[in-house]
NUNURO-941596 format. One record per residue (C-alpha): y negated, z negated, x; residue in one letter. Coordinates in steps of 0.25 Angstrom, whole numbers. Example, Ala and Ser with C-alpha at 12.3 -4.5 7.8 and 13.67 -1.06 7.14 Angstrom:
BEGIN
<yy 18 zz -31 xx 49 residu A>
<yy 4 zz -29 xx 55 residu S>
//
This chain:
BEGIN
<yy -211 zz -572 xx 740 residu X>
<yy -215 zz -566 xx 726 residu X>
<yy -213 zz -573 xx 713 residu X>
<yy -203 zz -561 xx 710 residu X>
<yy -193 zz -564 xx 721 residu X>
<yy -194 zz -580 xx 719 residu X>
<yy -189 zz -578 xx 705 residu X>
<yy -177 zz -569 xx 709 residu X>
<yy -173 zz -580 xx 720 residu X>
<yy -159 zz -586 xx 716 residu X>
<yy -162 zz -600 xx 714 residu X>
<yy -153 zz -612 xx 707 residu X>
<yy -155 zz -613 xx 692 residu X>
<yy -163 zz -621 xx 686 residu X>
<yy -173 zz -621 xx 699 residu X>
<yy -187 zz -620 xx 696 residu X>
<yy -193 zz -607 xx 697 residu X>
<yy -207 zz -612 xx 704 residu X>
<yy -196 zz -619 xx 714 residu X>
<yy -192 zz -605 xx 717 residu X>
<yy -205 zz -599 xx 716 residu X>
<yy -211 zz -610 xx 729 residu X>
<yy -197 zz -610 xx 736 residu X>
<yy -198 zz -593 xx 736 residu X>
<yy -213 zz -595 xx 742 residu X>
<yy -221 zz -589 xx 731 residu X>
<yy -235 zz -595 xx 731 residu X>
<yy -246 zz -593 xx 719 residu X>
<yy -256 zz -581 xx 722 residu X>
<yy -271 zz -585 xx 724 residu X>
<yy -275 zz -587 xx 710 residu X>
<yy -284 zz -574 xx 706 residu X>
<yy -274 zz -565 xx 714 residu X>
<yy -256 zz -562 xx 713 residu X>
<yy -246 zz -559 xx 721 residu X>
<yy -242 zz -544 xx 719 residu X>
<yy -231 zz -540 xx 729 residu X>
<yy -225 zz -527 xx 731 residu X>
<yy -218 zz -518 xx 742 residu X>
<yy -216 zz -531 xx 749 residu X>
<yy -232 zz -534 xx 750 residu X>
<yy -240 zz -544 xx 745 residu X>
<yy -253 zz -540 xx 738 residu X>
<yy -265 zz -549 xx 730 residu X>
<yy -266 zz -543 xx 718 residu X>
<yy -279 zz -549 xx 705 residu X>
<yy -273 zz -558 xx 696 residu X>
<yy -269 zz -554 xx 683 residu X>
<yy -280 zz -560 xx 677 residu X>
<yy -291 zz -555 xx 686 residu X>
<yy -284 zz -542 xx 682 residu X>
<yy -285 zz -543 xx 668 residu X>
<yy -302 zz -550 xx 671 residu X>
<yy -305 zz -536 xx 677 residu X>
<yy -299 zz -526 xx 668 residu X>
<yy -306 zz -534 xx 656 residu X>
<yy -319 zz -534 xx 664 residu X>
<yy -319 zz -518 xx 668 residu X>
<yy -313 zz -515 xx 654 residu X>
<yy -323 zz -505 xx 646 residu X>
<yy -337 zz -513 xx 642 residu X>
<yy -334 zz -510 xx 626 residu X>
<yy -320 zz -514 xx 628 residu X>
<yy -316 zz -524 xx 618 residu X>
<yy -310 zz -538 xx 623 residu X>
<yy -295 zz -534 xx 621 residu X>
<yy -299 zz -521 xx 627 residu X>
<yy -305 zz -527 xx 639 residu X>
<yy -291 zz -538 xx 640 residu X>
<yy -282 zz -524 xx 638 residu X>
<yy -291 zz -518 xx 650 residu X>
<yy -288 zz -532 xx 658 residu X>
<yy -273 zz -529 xx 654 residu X>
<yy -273 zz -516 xx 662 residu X>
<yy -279 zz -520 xx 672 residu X>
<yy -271 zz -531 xx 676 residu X>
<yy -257 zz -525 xx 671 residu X>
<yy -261 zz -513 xx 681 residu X>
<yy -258 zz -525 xx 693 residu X>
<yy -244 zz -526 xx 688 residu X>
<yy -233 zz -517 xx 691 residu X>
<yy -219 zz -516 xx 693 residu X>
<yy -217 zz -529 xx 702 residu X>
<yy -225 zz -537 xx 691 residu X>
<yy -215 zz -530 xx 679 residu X>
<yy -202 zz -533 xx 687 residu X>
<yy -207 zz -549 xx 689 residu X>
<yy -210 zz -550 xx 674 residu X>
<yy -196 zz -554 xx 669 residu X>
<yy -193 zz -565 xx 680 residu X>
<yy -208 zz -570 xx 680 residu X>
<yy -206 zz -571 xx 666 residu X>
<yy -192 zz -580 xx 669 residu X>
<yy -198 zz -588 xx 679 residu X>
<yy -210 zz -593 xx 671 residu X>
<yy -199 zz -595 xx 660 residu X>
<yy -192 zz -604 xx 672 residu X>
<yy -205 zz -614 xx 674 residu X>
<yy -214 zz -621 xx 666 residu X>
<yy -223 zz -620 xx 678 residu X>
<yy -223 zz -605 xx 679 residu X>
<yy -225 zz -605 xx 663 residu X>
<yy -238 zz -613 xx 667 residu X>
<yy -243 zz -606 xx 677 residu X>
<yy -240 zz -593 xx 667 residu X>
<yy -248 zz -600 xx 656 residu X>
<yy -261 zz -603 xx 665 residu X>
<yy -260 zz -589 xx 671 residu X>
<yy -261 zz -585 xx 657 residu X>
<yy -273 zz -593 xx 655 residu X>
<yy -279 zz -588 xx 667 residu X>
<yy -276 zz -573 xx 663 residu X>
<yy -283 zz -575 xx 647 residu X>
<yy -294 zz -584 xx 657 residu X>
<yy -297 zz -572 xx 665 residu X>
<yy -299 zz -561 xx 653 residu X>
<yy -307 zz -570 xx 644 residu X>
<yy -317 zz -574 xx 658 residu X>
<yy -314 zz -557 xx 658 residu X>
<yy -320 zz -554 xx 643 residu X>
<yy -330 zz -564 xx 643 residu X>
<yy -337 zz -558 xx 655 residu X>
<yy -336 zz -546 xx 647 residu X>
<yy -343 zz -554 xx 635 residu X>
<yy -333 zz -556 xx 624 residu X>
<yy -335 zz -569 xx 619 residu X>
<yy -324 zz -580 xx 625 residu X>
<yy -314 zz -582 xx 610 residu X>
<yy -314 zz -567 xx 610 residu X>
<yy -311 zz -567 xx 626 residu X>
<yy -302 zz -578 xx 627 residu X>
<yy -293 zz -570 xx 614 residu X>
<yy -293 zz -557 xx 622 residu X>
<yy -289 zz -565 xx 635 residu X>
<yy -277 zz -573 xx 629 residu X>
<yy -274 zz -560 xx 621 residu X>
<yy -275 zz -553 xx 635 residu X>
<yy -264 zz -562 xx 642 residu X>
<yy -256 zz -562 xx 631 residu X>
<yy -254 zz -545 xx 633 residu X>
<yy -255 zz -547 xx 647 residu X>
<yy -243 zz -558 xx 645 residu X>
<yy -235 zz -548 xx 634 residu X>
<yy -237 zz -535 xx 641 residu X>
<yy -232 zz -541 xx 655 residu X>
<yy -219 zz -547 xx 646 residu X>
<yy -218 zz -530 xx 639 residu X>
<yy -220 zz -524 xx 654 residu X>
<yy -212 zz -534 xx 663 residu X>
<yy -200 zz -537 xx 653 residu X>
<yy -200 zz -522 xx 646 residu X>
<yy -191 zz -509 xx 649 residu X>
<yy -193 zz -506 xx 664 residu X>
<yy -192 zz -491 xx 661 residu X>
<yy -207 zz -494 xx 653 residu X>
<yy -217 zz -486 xx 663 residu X>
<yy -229 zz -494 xx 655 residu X>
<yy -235 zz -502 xx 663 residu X>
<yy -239 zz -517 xx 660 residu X>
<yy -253 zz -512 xx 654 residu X>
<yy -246 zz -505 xx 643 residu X>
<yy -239 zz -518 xx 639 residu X>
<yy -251 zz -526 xx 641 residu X>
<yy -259 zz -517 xx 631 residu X>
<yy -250 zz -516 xx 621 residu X>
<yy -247 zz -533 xx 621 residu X>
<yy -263 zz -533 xx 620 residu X>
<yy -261 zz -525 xx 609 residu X>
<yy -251 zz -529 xx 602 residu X>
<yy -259 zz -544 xx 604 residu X>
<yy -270 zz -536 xx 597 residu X>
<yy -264 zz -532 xx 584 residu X>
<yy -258 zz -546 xx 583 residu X>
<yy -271 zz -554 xx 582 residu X>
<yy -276 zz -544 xx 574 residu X>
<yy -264 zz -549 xx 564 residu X>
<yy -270 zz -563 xx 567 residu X>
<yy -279 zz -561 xx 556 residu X>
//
């Protein structure tokens, strides 16, 4: 059963979310792989973060770090689409719900800046340079999933768009860091 219909199952209050998550039968993907479901089918899709890993490798030789993470944001936003928008707002309420959903949000996080930093280092920026850009890269990734998923339904922009204009509104603000 997908994550989406587990969180609209009524349950008593104050039950714990991951209770409702094992009692629905949802089970964790394969780690480099999720769960995408559509039209009553179930399909393996990459994970985000090797989304993000390939964009940054095929982005433009002569493109800068943040050019090749705003590549790796395109490329891994393309994966989402209307199902991932409509589960933003109550994935967002059910990490709220558990501290061990929050955890498992934190290390995925890890695990997405992990995998655009291995990205640009491949590409040979040095690691303080990579590992900026990588946590820079989450951080738009994390931002423009919030704008898309949470924003006016009538917005035809997809998640890309938000994704960019997080990574540059992150851009102008360590500019300001002096």
């Amino acid at each position: 059963m997908p994550l989406c219909v587990a969180m609209d199952a009524e349950y008593p209050s104050g039950l714990d979310v991951l209770q409702v998550v094992e009692e629905a039968g949802v089970r964790g993907p394969p780690p480099e792989s999720v769960a995408g479901v559509g039209a009553g089918r179930r399909r393996w899709v990459p994970s985000p973060g090797a989304l993000l890993a390939e964009g940054i490798s095929e982005a433009a030789a002569d493109a800068s770090p943040l050019e090749a993470v705003a590549a790796g944001l395109e490329r891994a936003s393309s994966a989402m689409g209307p199902m991932n928008r409509e589960l933003g707002p109550r994935l967002k309420a059910a990490v709220a719900a558990s501290t061990e959903l929050q955890e498992r949000d934190a290390l995925k996080s890890v695990g997405l800046a992990a995998a655009m930093t291995t990205a640009l280092v491949a590409r040979g920026v040095p690691g303080p340079t990579a590992q900026l850009a990588g946590e820079l890269g989450v951080l738009a990734f994390k931002q423009g999933y919030a704008r898309w998923s949470e924003g006016d339904r009538d917005d035809g922009s997809g998640l890309a768009h938000h994704a960019l204009a997080a990574l540059q509104d992150l851009r102008t603000a360590a500019t300001s860091l002096g």
